[in-house]
N, CA, C and O atoms as a Tripos MOL2 file, in Angstrom:
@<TRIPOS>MOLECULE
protein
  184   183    46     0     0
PROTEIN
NO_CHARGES

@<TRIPOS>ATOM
      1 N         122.6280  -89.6700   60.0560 N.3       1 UNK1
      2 CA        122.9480  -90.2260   61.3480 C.3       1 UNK1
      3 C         124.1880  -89.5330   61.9100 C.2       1 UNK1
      4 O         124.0380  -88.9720   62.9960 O.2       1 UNK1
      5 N         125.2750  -89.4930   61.3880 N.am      2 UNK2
      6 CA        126.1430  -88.8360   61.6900 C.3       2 UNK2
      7 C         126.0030  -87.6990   61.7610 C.2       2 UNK2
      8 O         126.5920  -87.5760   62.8350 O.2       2 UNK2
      9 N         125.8050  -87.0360   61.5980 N.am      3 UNK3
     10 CA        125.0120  -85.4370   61.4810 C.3       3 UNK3
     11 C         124.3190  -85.2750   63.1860 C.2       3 UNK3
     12 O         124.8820  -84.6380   64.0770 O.2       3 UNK3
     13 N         123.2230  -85.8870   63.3160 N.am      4 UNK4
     14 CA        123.0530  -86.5680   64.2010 C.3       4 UNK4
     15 C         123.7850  -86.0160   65.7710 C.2       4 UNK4
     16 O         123.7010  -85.1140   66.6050 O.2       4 UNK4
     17 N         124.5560  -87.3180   65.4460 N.am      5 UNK5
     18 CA        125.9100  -87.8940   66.6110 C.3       5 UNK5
     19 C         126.3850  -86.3970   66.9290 C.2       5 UNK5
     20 O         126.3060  -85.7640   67.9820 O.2       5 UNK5
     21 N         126.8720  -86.0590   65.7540 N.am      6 UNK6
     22 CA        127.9440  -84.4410   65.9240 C.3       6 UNK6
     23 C         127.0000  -83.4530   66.2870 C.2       6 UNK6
     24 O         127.7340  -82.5360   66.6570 O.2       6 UNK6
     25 N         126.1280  -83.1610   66.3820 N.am      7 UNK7
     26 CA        124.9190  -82.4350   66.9780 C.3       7 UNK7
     27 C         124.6550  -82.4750   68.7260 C.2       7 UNK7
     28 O         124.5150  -81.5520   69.5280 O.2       7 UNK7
     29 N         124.6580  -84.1240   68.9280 N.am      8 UNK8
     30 CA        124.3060  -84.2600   70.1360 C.3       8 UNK8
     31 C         125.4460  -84.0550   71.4830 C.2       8 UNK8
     32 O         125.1780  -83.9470   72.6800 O.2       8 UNK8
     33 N         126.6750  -84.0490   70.8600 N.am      9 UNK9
     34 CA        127.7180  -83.7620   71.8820 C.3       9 UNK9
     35 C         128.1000  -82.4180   73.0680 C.2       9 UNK9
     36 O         128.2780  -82.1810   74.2630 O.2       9 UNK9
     37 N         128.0550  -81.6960   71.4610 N.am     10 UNK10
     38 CA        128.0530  -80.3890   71.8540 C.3      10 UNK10
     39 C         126.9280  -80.0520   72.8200 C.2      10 UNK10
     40 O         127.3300  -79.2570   73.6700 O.2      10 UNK10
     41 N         125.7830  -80.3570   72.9560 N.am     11 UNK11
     42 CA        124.4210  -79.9400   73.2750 C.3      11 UNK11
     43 C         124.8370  -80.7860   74.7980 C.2      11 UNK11
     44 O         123.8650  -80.8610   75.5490 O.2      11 UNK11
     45 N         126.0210  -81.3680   75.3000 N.am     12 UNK12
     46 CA        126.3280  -81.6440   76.4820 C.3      12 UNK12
     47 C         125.7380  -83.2970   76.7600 C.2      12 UNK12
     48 O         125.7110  -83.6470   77.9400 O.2      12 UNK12
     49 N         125.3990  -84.0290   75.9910 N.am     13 UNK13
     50 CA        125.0100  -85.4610   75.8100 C.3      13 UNK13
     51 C         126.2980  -86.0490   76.1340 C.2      13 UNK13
     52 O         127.3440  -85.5520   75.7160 O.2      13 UNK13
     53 N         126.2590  -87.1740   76.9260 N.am     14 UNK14
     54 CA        127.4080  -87.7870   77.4180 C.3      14 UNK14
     55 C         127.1600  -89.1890   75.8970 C.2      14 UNK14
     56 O         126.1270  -89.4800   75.2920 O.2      14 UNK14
     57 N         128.4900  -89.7060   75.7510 N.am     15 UNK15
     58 CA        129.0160  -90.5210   74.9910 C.3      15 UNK15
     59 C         128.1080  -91.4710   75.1410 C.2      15 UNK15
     60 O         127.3310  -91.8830   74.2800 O.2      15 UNK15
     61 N         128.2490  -91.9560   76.6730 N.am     16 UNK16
     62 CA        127.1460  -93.2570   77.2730 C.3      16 UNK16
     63 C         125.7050  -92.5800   76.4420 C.2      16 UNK16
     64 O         125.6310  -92.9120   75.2590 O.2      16 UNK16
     65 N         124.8800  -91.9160   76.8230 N.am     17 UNK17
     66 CA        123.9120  -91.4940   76.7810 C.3      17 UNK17
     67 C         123.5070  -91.2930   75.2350 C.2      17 UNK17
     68 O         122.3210  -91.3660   74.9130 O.2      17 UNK17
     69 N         124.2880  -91.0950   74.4970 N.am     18 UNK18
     70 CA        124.2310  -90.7520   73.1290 C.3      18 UNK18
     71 C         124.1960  -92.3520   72.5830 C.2      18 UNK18
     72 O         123.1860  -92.4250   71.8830 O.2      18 UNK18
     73 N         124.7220  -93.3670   72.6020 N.am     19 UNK19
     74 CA        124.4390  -94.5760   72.6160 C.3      19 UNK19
     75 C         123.3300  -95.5860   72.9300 C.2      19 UNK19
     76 O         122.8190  -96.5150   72.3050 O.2      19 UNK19
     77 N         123.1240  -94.9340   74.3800 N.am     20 UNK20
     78 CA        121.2980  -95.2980   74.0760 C.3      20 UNK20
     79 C         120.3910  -94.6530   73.4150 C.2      20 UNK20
     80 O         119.3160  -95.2350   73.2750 O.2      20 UNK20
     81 N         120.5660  -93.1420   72.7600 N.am     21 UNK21
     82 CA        119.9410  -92.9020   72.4550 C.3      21 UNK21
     83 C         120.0450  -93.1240   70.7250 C.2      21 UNK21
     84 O         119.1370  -92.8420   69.9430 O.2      21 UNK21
     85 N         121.1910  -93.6160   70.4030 N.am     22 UNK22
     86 CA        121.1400  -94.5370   69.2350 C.3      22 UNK22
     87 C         120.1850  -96.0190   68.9810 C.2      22 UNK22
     88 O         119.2680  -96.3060   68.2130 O.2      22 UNK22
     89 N         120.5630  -96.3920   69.5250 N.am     23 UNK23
     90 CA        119.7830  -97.6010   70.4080 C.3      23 UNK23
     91 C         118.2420  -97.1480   69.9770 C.2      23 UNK23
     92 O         117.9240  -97.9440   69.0940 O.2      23 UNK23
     93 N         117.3500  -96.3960   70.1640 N.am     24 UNK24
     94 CA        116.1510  -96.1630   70.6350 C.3      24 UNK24
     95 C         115.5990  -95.8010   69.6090 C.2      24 UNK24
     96 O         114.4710  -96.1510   69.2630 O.2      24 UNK24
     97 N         117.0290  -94.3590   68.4460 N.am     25 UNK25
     98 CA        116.4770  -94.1020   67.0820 C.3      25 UNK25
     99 C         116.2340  -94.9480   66.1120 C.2      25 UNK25
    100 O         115.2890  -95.1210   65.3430 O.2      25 UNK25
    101 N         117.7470  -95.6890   66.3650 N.am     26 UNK26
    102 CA        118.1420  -96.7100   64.6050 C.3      26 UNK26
    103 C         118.0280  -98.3310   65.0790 C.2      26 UNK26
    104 O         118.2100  -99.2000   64.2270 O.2      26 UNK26
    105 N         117.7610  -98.6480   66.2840 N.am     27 UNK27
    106 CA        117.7980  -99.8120   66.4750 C.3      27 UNK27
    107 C         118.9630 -100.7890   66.4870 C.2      27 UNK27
    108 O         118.8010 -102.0070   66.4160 O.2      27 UNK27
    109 N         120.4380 -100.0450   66.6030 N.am     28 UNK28
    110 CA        121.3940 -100.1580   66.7860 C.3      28 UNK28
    111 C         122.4980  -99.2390   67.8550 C.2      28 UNK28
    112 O         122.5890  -98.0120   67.8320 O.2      28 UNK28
    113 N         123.3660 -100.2520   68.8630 N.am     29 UNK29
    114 CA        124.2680  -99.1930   69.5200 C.3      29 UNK29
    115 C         125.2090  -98.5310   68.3930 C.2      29 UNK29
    116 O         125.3960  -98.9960   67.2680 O.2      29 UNK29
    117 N         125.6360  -97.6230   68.8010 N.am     30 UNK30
    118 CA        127.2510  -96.9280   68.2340 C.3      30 UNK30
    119 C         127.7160  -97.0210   69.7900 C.2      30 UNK30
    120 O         126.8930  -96.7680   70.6690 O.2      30 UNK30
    121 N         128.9500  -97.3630   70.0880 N.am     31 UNK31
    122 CA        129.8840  -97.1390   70.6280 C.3      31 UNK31
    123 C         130.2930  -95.8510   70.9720 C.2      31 UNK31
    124 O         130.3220  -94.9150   70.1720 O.2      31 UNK31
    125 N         130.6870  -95.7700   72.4360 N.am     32 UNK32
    126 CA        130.8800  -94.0870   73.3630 C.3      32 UNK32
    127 C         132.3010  -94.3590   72.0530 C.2      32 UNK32
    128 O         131.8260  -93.8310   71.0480 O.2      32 UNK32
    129 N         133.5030  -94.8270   71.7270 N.am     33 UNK33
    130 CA        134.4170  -94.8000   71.1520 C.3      33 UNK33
    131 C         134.1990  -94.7800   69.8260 C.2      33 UNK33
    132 O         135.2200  -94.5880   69.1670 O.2      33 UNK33
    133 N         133.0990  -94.9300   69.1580 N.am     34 UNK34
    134 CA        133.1230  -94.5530   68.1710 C.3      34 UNK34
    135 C         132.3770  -93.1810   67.4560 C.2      34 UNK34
    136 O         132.5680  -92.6110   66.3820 O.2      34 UNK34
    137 N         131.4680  -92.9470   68.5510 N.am     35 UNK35
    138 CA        131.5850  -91.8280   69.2720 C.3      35 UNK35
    139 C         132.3120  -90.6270   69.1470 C.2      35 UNK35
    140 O         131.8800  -89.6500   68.5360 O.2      35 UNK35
    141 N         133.7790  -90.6950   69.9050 N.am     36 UNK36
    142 CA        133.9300  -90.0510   70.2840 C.3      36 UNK36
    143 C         135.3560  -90.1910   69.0490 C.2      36 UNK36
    144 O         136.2180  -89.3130   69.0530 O.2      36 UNK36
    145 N         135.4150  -91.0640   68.3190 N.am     37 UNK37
    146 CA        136.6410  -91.2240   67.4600 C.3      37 UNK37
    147 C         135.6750  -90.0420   66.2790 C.2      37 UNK37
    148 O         136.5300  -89.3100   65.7830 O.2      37 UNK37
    149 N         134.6010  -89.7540   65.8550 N.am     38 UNK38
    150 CA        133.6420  -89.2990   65.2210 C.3      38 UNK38
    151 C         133.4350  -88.0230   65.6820 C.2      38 UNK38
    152 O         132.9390  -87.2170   64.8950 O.2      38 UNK38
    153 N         133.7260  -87.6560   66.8470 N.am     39 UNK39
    154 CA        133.8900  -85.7240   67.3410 C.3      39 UNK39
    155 C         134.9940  -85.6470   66.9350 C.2      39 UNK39
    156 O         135.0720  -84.6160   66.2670 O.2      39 UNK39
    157 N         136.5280  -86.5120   66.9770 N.am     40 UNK40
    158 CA        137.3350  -86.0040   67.1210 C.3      40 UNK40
    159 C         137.7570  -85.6070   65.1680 C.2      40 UNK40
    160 O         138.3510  -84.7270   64.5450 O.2      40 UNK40
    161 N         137.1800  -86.5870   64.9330 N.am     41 UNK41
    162 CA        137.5070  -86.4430   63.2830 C.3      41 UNK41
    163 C         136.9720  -85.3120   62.5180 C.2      41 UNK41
    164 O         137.4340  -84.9040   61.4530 O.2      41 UNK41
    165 N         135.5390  -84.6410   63.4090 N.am     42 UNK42
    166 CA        134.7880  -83.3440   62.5860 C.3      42 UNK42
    167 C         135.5990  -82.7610   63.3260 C.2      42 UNK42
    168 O         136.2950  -82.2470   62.4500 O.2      42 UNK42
    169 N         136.1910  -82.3410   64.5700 N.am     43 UNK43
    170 CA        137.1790  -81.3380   65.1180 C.3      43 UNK43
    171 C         138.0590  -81.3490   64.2580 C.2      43 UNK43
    172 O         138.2380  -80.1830   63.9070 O.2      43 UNK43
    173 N         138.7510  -82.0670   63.6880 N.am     44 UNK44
    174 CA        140.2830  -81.5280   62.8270 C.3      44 UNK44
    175 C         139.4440  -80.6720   61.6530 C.2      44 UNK44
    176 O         139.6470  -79.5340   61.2300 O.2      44 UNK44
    177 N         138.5040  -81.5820   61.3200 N.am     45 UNK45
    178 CA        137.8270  -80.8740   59.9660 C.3      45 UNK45
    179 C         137.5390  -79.5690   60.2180 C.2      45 UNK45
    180 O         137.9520  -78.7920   59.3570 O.2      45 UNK45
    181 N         137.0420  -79.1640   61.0010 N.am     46 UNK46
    182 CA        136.5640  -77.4760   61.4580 C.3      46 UNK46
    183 C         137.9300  -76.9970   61.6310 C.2      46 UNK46
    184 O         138.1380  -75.8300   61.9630 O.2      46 UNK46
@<TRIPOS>BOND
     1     1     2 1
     2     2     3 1
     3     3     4 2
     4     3     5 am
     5     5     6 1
     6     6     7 1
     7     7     8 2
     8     7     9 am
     9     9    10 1
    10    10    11 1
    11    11    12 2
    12    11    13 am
    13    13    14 1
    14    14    15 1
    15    15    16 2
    16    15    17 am
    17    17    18 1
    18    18    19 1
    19    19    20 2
    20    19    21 am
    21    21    22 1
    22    22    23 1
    23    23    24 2
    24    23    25 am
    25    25    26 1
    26    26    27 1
    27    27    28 2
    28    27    29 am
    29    29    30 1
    30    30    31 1
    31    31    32 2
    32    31    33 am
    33    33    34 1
    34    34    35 1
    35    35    36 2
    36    35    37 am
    37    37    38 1
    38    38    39 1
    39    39    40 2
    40    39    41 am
    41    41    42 1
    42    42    43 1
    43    43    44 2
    44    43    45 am
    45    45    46 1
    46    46    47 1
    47    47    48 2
    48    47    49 am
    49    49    50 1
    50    50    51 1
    51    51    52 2
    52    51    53 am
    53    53    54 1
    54    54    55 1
    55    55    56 2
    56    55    57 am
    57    57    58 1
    58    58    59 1
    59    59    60 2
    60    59    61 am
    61    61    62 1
    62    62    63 1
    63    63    64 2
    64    63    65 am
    65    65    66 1
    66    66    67 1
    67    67    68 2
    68    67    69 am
    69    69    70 1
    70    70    71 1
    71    71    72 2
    72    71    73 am
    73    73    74 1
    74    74    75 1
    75    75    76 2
    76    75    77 am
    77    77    78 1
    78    78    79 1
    79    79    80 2
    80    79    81 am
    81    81    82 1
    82    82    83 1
    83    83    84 2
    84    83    85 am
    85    85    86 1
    86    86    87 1
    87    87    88 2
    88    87    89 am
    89    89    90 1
    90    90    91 1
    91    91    92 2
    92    91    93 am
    93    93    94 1
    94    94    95 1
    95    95    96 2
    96    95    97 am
    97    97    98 1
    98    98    99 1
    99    99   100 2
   100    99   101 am
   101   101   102 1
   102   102   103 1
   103   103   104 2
   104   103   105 am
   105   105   106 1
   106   106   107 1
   107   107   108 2
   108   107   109 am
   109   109   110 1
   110   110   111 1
   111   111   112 2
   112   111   113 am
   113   113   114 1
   114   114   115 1
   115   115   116 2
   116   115   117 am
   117   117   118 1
   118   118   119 1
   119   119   120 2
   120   119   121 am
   121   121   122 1
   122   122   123 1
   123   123   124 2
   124   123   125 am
   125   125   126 1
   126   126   127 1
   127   127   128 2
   128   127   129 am
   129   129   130 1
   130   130   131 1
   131   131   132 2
   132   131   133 am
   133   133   134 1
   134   134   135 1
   135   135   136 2
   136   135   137 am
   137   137   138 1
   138   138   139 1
   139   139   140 2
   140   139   141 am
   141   141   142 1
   142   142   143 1
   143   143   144 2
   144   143   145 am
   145   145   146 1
   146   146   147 1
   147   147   148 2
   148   147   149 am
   149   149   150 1
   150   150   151 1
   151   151   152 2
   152   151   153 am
   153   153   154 1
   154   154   155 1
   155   155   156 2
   156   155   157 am
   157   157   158 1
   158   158   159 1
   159   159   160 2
   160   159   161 am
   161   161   162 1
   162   162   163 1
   163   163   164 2
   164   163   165 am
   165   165   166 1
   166   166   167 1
   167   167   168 2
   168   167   169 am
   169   169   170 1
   170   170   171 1
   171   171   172 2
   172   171   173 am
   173   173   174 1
   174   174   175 1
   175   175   176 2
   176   175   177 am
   177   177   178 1
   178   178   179 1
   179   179   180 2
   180   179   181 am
   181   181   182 1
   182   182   183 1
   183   183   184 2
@<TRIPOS>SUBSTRUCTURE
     1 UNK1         2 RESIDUE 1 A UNK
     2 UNK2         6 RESIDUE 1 A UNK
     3 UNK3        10 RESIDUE 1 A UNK
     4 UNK4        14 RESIDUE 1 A UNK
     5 UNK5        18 RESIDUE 1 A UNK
     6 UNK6        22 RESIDUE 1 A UNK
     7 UNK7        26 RESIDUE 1 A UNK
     8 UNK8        30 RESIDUE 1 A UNK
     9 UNK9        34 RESIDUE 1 A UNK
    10 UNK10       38 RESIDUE 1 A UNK
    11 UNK11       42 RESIDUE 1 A UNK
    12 UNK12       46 RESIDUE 1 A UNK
    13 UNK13       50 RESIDUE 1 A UNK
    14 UNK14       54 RESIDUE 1 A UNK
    15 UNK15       58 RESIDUE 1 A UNK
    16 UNK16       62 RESIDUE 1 A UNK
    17 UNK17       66 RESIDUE 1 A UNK
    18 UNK18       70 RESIDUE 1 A UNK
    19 UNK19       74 RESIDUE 1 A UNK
    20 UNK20       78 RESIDUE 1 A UNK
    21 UNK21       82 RESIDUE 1 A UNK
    22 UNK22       86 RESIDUE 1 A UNK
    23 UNK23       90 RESIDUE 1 A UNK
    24 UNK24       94 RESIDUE 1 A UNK
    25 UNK25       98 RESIDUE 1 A UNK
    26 UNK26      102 RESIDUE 1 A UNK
    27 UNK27      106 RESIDUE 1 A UNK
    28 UNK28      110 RESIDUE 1 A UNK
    29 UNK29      114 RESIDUE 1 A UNK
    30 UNK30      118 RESIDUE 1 A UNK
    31 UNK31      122 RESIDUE 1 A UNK
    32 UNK32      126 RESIDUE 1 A UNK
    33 UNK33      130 RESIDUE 1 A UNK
    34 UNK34      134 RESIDUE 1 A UNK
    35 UNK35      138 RESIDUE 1 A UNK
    36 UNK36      142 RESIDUE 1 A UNK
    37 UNK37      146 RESIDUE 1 A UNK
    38 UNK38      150 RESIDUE 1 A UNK
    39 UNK39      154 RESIDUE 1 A UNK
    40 UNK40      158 RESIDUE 1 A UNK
    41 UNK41      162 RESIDUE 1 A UNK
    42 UNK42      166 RESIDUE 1 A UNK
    43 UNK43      170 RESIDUE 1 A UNK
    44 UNK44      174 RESIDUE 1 A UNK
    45 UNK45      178 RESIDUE 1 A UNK
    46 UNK46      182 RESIDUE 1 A UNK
């Protein structure tokens, strides 16, 4: 799933949008903020 998430950003998916489209895969939201707390954490890593 996370794998996922960090995939879809880059590819220009807005935060909002990536949330419904959580929603639709897993049958659960993620949060644009958790989200985006989740790009920022693989960015330090790279």
């Amino acid at each position: 799933m996370e794998e996922a998430l960090v995939e879809m950003c880059p590819a220009g998916i807005s935060a909002r949008r990536v949330e419904d489209i959580t929603e639709a895969l897993w049958g659960e939201r993620v949060s644009p903020v958790a989200i985006s707390d989740l790009n920022q954490n693989i960015f330090e890593r790279v």
